[in-house]
N, C-alpha and C positions, 0 to 999 in steps of 0.2 A: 517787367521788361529789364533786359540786363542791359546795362551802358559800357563800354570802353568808349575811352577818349585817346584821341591822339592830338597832342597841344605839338605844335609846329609852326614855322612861318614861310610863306611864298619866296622866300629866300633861302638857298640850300643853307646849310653852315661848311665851312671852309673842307672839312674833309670828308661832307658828304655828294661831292662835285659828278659823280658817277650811280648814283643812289638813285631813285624817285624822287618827289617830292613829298613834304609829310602829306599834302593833301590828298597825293596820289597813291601813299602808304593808307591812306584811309579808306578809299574806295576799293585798296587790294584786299585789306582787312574783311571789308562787310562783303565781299563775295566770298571770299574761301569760309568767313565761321559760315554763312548762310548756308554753304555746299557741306559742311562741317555737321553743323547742327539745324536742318532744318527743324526739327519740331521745337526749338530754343528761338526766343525772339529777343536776340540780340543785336543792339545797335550801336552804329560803330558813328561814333561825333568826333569831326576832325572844329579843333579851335586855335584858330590865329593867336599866337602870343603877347601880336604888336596890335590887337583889335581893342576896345571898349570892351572891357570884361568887367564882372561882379564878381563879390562872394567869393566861394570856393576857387572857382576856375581863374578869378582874377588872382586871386593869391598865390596857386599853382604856376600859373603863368611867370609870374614874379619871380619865382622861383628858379624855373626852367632858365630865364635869362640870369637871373643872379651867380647861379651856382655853373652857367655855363654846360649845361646838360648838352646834350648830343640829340636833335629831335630829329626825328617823329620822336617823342617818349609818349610812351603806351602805359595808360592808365585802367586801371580796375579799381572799381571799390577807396578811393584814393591811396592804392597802393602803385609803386611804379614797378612796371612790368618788363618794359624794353625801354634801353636809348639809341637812337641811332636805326639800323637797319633791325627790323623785330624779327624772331625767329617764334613760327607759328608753333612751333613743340613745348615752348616754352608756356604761350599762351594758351593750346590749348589746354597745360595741366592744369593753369589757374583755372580755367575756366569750368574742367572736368572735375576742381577739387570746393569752389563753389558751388556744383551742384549736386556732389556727393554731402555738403555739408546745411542743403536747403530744407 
């Protein structure tokens, strides 16, 4: 299974007042890759910033607020993909250049 993560918080950030929500960035996510790549079983995990996290995600998380990132930030592979509002062109190269490389 392929994972993107979109780490965000129930709170927009200041200049994203007109945007979705990250969590509602994430539910747009897992419909267009599923319409995208159906025969690809990719899952799209939206994670609270300001929740009880572990490990990896807690750390990311950490991040996202330290360094004042712009979220939804869209994750692959722990690489960051998008901040802010994602652009599916982007993602889907990552996602087309992961599976040329599988």
């Amino acid at each position: 299974m392929e994972e993107v993560l979109v780490y965000g918080a129930g709170e927009r950030c200041a200049s994203c007042v007109n945007l979705p929500s990250s969590e509602e960035t994430a539910d747009w996510l897992q419909a267009a890759l599923s319409r995208k790549y159906p025969e690809r079983n990719i899952s799209v995990r939206y994670i609270d910033i300001f929740s009880e996290l572990e490990g990896t995600e807690a750390t990311f998380a950490q991040k996202v607020v330290e360094e004042d990132l712009f979220y939804p930030v869209v994750v692959i592979q722990h690489q960051i993909i998008s901040e802010g509002n994602p652009r599916l062109k982007d993602l889907y190269a990552v996602l087309d250049n992961h599976a040329s490389t599988a």
